[in-house]
PAVEX-495499 format. One record per residue (C-alpha): residue number from 0; residue in one letter; chain; x, y, z. Coordinates in Angstrom, 2 decimals, always signed. Example, Ala and Ser with C-alpha at 12.3 -4.5 7.8 and 13.67 -1.06 7.14 Angstrom:
<rs>
R   num   residu   chaine        px        py        pz
R     0        a        A    +12.30     -4.50     +7.80
R     1        s        A    +13.67     -1.06     +7.14
</rs>
This chain:
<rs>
R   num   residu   chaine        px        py        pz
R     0        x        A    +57.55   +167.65   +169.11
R     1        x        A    +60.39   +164.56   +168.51
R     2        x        A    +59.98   +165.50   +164.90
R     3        x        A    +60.19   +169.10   +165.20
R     4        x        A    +63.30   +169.06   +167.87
R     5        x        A    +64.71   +166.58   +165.51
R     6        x        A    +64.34   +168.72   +162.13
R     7        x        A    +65.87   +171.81   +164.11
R     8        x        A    +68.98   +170.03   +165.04
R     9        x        A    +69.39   +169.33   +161.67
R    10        x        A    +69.13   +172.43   +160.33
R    11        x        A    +71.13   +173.61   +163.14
R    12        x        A    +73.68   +170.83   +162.00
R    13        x        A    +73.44   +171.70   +158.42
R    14        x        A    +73.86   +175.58   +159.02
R    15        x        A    +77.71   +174.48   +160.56
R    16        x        A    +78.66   +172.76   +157.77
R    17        x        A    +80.32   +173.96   +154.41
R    18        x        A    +77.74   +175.39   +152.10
R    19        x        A    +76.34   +172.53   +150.02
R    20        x        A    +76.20   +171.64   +146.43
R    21        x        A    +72.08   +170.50   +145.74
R    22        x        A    +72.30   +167.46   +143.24
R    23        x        A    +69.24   +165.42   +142.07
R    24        x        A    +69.48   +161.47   +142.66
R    25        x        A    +70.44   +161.16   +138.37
R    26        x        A    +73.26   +163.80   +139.04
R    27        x        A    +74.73   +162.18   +142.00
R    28        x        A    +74.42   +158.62   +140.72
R    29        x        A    +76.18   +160.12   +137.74
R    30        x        A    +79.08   +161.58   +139.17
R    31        x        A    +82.51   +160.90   +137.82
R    32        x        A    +84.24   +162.26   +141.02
R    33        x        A    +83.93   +162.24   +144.80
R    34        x        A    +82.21   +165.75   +146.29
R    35        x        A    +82.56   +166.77   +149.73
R    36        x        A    +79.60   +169.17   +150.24
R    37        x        A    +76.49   +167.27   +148.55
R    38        x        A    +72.66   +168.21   +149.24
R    39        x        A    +70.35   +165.87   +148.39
R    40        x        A    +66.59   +166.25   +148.18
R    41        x        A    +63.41   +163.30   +148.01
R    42        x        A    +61.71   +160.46   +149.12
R    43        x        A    +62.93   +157.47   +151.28
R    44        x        A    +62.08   +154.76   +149.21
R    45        x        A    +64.21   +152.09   +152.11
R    46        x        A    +65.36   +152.18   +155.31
R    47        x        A    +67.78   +149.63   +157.09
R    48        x        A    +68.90   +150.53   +160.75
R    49        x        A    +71.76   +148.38   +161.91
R    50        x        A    +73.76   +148.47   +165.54
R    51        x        A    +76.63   +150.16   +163.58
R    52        x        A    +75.18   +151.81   +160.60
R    53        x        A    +72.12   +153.43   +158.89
R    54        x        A    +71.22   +152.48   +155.14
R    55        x        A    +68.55   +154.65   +153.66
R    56        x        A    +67.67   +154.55   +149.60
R    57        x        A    +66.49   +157.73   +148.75
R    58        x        A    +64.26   +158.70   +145.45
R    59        x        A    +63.45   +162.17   +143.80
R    60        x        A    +61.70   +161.23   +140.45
R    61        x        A    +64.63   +161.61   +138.24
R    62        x        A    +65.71   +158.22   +137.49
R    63        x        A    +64.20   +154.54   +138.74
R    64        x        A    +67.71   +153.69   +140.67
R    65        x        A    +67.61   +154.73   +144.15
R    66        x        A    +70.71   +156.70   +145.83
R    67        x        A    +71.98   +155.00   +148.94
R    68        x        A    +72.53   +157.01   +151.70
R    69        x        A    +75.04   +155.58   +154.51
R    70        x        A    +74.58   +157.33   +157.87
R    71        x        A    +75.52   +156.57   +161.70
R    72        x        A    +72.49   +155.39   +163.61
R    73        x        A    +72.35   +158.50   +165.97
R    74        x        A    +71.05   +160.70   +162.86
R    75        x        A    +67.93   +157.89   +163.11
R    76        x        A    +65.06   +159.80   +163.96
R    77        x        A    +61.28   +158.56   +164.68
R    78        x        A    +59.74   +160.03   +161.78
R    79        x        A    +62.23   +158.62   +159.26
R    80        x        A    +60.29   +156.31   +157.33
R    81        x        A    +59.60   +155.10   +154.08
R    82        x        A    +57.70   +157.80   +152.51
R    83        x        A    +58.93   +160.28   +154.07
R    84        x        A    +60.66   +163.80   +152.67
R    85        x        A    +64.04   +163.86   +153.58
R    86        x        A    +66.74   +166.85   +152.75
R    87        x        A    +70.44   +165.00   +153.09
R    88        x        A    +73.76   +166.89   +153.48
R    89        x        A    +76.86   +164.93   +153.58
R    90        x        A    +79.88   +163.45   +151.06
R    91        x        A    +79.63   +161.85   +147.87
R    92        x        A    +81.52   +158.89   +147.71
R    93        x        A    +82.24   +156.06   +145.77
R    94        x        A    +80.54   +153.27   +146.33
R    95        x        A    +82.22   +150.03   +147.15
R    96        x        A    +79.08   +148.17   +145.65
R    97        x        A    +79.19   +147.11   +142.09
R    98        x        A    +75.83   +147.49   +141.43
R    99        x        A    +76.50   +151.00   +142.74
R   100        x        A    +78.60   +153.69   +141.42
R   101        x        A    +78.36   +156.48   +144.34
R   102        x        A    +76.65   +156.70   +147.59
R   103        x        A    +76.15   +159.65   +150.23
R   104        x        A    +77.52   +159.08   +153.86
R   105        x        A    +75.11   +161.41   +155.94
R   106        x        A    +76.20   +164.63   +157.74
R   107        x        A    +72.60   +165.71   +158.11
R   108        x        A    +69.54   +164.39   +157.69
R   109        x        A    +66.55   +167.09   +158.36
R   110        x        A    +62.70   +165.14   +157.74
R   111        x        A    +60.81   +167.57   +155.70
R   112        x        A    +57.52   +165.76   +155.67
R   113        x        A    +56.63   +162.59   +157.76
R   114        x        A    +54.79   +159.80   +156.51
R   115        x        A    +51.99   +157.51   +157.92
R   116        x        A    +53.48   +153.66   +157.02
R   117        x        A    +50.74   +152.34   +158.57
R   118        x        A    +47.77   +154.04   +156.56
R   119        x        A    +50.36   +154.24   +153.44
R   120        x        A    +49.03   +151.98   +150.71
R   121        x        A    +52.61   +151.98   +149.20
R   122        x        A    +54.36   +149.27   +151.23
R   123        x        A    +58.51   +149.23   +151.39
R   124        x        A    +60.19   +146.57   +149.09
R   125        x        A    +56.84   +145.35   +147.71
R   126        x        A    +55.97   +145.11   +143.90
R   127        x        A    +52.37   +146.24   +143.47
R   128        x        A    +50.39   +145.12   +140.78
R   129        x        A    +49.30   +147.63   +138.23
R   130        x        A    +45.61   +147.34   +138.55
R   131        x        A    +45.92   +148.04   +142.60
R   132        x        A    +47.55   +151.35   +142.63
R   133        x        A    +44.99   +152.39   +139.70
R   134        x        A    +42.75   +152.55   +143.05
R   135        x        A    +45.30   +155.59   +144.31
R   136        x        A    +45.68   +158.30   +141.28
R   137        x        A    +47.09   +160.73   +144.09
R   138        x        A    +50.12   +158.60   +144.81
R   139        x        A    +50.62   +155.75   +142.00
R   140        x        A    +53.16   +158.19   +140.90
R   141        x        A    +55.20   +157.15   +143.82
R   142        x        A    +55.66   +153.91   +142.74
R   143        x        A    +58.16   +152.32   +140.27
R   144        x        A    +56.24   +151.15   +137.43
R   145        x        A    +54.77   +154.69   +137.17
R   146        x        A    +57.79   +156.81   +137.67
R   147        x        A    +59.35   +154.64   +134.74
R   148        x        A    +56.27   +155.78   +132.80
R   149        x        A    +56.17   +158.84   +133.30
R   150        x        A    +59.77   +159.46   +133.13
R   151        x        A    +59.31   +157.52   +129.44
R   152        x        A    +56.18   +159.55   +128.17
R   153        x        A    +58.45   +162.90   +129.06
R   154        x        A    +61.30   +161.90   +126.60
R   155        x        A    +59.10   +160.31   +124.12
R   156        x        A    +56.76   +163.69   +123.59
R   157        x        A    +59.92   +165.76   +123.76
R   158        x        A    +60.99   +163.13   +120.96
R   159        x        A    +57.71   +163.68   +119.05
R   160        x        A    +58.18   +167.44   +119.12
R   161        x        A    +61.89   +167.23   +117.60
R   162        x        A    +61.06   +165.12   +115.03
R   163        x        A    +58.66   +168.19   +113.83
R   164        x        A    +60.85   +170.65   +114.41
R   165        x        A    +63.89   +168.89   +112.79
R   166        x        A    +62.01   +168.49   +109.43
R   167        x        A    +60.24   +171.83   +108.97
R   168        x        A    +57.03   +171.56   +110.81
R   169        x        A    +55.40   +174.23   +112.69
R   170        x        A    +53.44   +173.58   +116.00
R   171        x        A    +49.78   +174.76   +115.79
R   172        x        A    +47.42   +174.67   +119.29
R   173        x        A    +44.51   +173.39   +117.47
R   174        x        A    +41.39   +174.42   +119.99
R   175        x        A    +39.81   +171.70   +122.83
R   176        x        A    +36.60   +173.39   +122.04
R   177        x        A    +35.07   +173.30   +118.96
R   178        x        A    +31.67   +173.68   +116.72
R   179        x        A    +32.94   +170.54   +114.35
R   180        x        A    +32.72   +167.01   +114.61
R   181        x        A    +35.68   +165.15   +113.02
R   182        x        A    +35.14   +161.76   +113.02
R   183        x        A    +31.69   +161.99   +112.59
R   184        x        A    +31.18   +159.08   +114.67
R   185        x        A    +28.68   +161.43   +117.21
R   186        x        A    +30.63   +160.44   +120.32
R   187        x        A    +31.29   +164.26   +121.32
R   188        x        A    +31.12   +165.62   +124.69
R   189        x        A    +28.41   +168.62   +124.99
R   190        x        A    +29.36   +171.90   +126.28
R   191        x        A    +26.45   +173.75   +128.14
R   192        x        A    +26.31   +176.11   +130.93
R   193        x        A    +23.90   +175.95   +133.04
R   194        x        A    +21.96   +178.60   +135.89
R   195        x        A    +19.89   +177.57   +138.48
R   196        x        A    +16.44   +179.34   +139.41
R   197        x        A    +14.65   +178.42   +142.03
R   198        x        A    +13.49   +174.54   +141.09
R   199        x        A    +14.52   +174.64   +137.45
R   200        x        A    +17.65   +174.58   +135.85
R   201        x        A    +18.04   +176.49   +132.30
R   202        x        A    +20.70   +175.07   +129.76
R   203        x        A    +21.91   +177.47   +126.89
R   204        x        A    +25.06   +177.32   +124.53
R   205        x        A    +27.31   +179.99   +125.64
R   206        x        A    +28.59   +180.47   +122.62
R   207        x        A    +25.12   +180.42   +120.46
R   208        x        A    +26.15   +177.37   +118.97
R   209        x        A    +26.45   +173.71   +120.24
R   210        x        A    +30.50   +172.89   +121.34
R   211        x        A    +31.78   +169.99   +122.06
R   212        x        A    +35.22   +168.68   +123.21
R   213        x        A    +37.34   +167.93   +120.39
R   214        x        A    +37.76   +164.30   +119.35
R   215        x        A    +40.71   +166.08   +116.63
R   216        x        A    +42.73   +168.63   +115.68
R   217        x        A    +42.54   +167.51   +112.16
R   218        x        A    +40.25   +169.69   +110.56
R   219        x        A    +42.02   +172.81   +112.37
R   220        x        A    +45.12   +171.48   +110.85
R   221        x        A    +44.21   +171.86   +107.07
R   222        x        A    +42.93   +175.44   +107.89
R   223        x        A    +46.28   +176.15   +108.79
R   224        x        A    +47.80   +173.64   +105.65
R   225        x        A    +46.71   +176.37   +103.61
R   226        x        A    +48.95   +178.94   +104.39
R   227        x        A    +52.06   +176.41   +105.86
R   228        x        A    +53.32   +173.49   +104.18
R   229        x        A    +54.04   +171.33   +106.94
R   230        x        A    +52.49   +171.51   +110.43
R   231        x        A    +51.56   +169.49   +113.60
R   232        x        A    +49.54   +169.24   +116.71
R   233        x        A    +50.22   +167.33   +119.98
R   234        x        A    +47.40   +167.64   +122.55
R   235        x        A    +44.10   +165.97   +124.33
R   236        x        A    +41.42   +164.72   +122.71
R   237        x        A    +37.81   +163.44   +124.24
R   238        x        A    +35.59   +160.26   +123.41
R   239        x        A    +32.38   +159.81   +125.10
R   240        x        A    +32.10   +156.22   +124.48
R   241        x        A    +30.52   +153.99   +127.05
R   242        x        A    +33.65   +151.76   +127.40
R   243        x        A    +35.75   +150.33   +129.92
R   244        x        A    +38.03   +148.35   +127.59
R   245        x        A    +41.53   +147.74   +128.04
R   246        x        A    +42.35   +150.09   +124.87
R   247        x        A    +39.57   +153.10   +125.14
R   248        x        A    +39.85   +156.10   +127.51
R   249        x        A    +37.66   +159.16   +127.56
R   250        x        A    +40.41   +161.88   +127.82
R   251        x        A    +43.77   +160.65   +125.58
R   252        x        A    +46.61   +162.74   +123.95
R   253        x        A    +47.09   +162.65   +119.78
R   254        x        A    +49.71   +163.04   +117.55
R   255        x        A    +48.95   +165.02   +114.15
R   256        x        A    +50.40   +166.32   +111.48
R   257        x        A    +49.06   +168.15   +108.02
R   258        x        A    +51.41   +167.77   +104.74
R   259        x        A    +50.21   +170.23   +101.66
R   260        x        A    +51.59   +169.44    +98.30
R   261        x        A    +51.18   +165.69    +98.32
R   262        x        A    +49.53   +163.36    +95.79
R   263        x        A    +50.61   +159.83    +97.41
R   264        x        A    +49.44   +157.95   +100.33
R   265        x        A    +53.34   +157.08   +100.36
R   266        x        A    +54.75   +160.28   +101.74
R   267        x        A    +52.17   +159.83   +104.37
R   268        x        A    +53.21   +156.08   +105.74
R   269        x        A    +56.65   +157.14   +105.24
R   270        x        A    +56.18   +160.08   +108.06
R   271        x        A    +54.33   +158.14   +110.08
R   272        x        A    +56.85   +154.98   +109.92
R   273        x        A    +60.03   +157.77   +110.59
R   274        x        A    +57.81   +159.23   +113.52
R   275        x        A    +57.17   +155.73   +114.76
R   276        x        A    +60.76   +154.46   +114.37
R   277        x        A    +62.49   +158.03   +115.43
R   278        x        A    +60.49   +158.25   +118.60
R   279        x        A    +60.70   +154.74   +119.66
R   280        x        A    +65.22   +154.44   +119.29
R   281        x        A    +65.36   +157.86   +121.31
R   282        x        A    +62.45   +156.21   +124.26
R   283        x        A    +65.48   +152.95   +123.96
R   284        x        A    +68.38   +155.04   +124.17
R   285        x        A    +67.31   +157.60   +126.63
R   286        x        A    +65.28   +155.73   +129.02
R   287        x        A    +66.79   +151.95   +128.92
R   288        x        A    +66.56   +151.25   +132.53
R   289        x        A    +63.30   +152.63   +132.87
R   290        x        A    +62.21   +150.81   +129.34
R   291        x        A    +63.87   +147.25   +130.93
R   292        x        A    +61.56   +147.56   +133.73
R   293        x        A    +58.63   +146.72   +131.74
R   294        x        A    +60.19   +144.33   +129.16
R   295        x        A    +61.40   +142.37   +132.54
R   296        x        A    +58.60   +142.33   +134.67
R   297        x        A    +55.17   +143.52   +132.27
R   298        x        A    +56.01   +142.35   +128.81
R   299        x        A    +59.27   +139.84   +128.52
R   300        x        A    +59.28   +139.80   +124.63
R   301        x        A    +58.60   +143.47   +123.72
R   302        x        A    +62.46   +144.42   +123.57
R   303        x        A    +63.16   +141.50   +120.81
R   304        x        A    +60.03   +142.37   +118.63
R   305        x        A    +61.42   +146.28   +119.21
R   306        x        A    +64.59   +145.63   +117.79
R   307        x        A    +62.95   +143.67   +114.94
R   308        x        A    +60.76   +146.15   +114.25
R   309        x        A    +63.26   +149.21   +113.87
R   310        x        A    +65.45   +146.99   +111.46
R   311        x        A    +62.90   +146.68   +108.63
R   312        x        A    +60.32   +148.50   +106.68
R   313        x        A    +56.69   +148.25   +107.86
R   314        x        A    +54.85   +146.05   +105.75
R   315        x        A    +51.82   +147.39   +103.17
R   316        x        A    +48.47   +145.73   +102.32
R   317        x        A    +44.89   +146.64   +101.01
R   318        x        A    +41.37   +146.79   +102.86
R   319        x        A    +40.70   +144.25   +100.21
R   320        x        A    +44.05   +141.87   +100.61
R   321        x        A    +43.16   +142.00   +104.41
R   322        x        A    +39.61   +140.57   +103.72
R   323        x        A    +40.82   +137.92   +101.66
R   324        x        A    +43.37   +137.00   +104.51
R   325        x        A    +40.81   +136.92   +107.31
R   326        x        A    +38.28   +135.09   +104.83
R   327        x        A    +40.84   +132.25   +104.94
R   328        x        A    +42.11   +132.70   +108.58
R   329        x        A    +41.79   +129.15   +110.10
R   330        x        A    +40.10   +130.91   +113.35
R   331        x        A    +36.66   +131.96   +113.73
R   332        x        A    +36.02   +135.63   +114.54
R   333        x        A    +33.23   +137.12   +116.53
R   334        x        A    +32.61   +139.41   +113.79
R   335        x        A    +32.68   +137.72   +110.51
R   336        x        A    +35.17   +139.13   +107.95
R   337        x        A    +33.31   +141.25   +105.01
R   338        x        A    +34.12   +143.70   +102.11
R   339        x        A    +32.64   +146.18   +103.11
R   340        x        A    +32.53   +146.29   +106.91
R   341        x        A    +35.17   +147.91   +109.17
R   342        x        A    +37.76   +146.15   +110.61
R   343        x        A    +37.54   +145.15   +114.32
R   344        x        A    +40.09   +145.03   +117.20
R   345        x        A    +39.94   +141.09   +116.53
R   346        x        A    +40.87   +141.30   +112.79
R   347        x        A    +43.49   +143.61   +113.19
R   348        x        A    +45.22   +141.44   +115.55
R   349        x        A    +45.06   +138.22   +113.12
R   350        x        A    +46.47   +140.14   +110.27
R   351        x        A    +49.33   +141.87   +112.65
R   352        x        A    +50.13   +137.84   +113.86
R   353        x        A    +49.46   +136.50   +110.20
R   354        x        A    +52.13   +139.19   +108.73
R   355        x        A    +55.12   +138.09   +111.15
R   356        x        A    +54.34   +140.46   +114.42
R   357        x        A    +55.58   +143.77   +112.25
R   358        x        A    +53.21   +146.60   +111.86
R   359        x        A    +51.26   +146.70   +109.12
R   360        x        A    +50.02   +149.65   +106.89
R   361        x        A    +46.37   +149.01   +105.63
R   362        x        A    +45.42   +150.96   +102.38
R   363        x        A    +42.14   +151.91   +100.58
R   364        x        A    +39.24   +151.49   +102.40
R   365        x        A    +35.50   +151.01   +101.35
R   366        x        A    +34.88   +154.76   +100.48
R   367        x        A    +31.37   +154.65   +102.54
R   368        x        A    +33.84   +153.19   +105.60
R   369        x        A    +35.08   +156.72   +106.14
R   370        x        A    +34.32   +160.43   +106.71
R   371        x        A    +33.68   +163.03   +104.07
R   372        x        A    +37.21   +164.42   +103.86
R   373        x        A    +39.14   +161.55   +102.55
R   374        x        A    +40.17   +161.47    +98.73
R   375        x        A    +37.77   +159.75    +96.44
R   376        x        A    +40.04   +156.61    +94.24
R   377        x        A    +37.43   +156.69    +91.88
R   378        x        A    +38.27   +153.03    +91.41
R   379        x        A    +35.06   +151.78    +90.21
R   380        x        A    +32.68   +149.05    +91.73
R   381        x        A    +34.54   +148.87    +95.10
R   382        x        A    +34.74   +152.04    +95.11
R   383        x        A    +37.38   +153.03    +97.76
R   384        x        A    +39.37   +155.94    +99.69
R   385        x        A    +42.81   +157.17   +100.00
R   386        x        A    +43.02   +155.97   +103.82
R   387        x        A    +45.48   +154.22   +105.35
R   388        x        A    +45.74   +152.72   +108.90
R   389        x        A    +48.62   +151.69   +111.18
R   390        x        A    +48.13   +148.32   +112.85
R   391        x        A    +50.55   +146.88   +115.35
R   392        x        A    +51.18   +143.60   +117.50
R   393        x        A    +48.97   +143.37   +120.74
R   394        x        A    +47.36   +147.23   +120.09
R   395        x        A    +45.73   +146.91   +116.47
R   396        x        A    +45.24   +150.28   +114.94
R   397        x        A    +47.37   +153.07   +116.30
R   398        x        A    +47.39   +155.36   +113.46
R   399        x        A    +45.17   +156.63   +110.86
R   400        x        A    +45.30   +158.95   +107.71
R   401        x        A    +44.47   +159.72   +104.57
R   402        x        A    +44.94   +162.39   +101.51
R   403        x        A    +42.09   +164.75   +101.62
R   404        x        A    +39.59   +165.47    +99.34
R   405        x        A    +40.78   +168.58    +97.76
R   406        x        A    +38.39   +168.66    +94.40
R   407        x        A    +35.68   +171.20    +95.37
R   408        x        A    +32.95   +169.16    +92.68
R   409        x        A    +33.88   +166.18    +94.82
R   410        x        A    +33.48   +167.67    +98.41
R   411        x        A    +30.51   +169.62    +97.07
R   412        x        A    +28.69   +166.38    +96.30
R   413        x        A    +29.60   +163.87    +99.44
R   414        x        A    +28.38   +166.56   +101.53
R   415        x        A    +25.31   +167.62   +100.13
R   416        x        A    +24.32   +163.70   +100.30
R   417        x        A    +25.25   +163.70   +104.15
R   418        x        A    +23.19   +166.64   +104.80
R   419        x        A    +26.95   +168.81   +105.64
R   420        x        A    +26.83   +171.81   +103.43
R   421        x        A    +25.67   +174.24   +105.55
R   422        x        A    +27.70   +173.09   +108.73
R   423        x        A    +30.67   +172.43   +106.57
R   424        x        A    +30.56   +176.01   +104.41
R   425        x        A    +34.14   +177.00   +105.89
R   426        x        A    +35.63   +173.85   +104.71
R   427        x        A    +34.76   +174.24   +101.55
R   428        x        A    +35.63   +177.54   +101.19
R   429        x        A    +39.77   +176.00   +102.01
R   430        x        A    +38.67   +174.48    +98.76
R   431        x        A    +37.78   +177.57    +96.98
R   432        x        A    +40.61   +179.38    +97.44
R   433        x        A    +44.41   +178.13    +96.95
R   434        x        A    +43.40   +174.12    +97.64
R   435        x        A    +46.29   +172.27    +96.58
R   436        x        A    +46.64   +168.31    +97.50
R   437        x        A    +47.36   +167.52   +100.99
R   438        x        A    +47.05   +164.80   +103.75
R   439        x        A    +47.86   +164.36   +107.07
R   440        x        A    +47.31   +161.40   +109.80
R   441        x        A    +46.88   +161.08   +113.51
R   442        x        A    +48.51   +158.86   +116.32
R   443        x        A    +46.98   +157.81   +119.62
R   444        x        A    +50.18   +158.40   +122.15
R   445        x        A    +48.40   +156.12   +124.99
R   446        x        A    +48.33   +153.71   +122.42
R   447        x        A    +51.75   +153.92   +121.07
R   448        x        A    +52.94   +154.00   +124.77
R   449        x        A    +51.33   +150.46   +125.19
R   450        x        A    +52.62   +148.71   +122.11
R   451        x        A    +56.69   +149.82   +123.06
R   452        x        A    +56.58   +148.85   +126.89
R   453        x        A    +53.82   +145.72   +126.99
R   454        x        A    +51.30   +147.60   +128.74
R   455        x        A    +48.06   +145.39   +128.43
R   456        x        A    +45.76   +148.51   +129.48
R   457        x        A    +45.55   +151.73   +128.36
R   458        x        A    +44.74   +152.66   +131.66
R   459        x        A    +47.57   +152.56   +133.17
R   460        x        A    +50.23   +154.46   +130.62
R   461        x        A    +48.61   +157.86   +131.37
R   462        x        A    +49.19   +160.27   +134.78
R   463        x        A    +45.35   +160.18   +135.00
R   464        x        A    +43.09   +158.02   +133.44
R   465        x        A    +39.41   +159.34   +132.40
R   466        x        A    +37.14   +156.60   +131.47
R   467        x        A    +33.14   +156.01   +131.75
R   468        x        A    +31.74   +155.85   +135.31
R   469        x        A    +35.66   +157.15   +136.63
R   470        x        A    +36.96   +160.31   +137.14
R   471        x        A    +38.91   +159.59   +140.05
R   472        x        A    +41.05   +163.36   +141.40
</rs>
């Protein structure tokens, strides 16, 4: 009843005094001028009772500093914690702190929701370690690291979809459910119903065909590359592959884009470098003091190699210039470097490191490397494909593309060797009727997150990580 009694008074207190202007924690940290009627609304992230004075720090999600809160010690109540919901009325003030521009001295403070310290696994003023409040999906939020991130992934897909939009591309919802497998790789998630009688269970495909969760919105993307020029998809995509690694997840978000009218493998790196390098300067000048949190504490050297990075072109090589290199690496790989075979996370890495920690665009692959859609070189003996992938320091790949194979004799004949024709019927028909060269490419966003903040696992750059054996909330 303390609590109760407590959060009447003041309302009752609040109620008497001038009607109040609500500002978030960014707004009132912001302010240019003092305010005498200012309602603020969050979470105590610090509390400090003295004989003469109460110091709280108070937190609402919209920016990683804290707003102090100055109060006289007979608006302390017993259920004002850290954790707790507070709603605070009172002046906004400059703050005689440096490190501090304004600060609220207390008129009011009303306890919306209480919270248990002592069965809280968030404790006041201490720095938890990434991997330890992976054990509490329902409230990492709540703590720093996490807020930064997700305040960061906000701007940077709000970044991803002006870049589009600025130059001409229209925004397709490609379908999470779908009859096709893109990758061809076969690690699809089923979709069955399912109808229990009595001691049996009977499976059917509701819709009369087996459907899967998509692994990409590619192939949806060239249906609609026939009809507009430019166009993009941001959404999830599904793995099932049995892997706790620090850089797979079963549920992750990807970047595409479709361009129609294109004959070079250029005008594809040089989107995806612009994407790269446009996303990553509005993250830096947007988000910097949620960014320095990770380049202090996660990933010290990140901002230099950043800066680096921005400042010059991304460097190009060929599937068979990157053999040669690893062929003469001084190291000794797990898997040992062949024409012929596909690069591993290992390799990638060593030719990142051996190219001066820039990315690095890797061209023409062994044609039998990749799936049916990419563009045939016809480039004799090696016999390679128009594909191109995106490597980066500490990540490896993060993006991958190619032209497409938009010669109907060509497409006719891969697929008919791989068995495709029938399954595939629609795709050629794209082929049949207007095909014109295109190309397109697709970037992991956990993956990009991890390469510009330092973030050793995947895991933890997402609001909810799905992985094998964990589906935690």
């Amino acid at each position: 009843m303390l609590g109760a009694r407590g959060g009447w008074w003041a309302l009752r207190r609040c109620a008497s005094l001038p009607r109040a202007v609500r500002l978030r924690v960014r707004e009132a940290l912001g302010a240019r001028e003092p305010a005498e009627a200012v309602r603020v609304q969050g979470w105590v992230r610090s509390v400090r009772s003295q004989k003469e004075v109460l110091f709280l720090h108070i937190n609402d999600g919209s920016s990683l500093e804290s707003l102090q809160v100055v109060a006289d010690p007979s608006l302390e109540k017993k259920d004002l914690t850290f954790g707790s919901a507070v709603e605070v009325q009172g002046k906004l003030v400059k703050s005689p702190h440096r490190m501090q521009n304004m600060e609220l001295q207390a008129e009011a403070i009303h306890v919306v929701g209480p919270c248990d310290i002592w069965s809280f696994p968030l404790k006041m003023r201490e720095r938890h370690p990434l991997e330890y409040v992976r054990q509490f999906p329902h409230l990492r939020c709540r703590n720093n690291t996490l807020g930064a991130l997700l305040r960061i992934r906000s701007e940077a897909t709000a970044s991803i979809h002006s870049f589009f939009q600025d130059n001409g591309y229209v925004h397709i919802h490609t379908p999470i459910i779908t009859s096709n497998d893109c990758e061809g790789a076969g690690e699809l998630f089923q979709i069955e119903t399912s109808r229990e009688e009595k001691e049996s269970v009977e499976k059917s495909h509701f819709f009369n065909v087996p459907a899967f969760l998509t692994v990409s919105g590619q192939l949806h993307l060239e249906v609609m590359a026939g009809a507009f020029t430019h166009v993009f998809t941001f959404g999830p995509t599904f793995r099932a592959e049995n892997s706790q690694s620090r850089r797979h997840l079963a549920e992750f978000y990807m970047v595409e884009a479709e361009l129609s009218f294109t004959e070079s493998l250029q005008d594809i790196m040089q989107v995806m470098e612009d994407l790269f390098k446009t996303v990553t300067s509005t993250v830096l000048s947007k988000c910097p003091c949620d960014v320095e949190l990770f380049h202090k504490y996660i990933a010290p050297a990140q901002k230099g190699r950043l800066e680096q990075m921005l400042k010059h072109k991304f460097m190009i090589i060929s599937y068979s210039e990157a053999v040669e290199i690893l062929k003469q690496a001084p190291q000794t790989f797990t898997f040992k470097p062949e024409w012929g075979c596909d690069l591993q996370t290992e390799h990638e890495k060593y030719l990142v490191k051996h190219c001066g920690e820039v990315p690095v665009f890797v061209v023409n692959y062994p044609y039998d490397l990749k799936p049916f859609y990419m563009r045939d070189n016809e480039d004799g003996p090696q016999h390679t494909v128009a594909a191109v992938d995106l490597l980066v320091p500490g990540v490896g790949e993060l993006c991958g593309g190619s032209l497409r194979e938009e010669r109907l004799p060509f497409l006719e004949s891969r697929l008919q060797r791989l068995g495709l024709t029938d399954a595939y019927q629609w795709y050629l028909d794209l082929r049949k009727f207007g095909s014109v060269p295109h190309g397109g490419f697709g970037m992991g966003f956990e993956r990009y997150l991890q390469y510009i903040l330092g973030v050793d696992n995947i895991k933890d750059v997402i609001p909810f990580p799905r992985f094998s054996h964990s589906c935690l909330l």
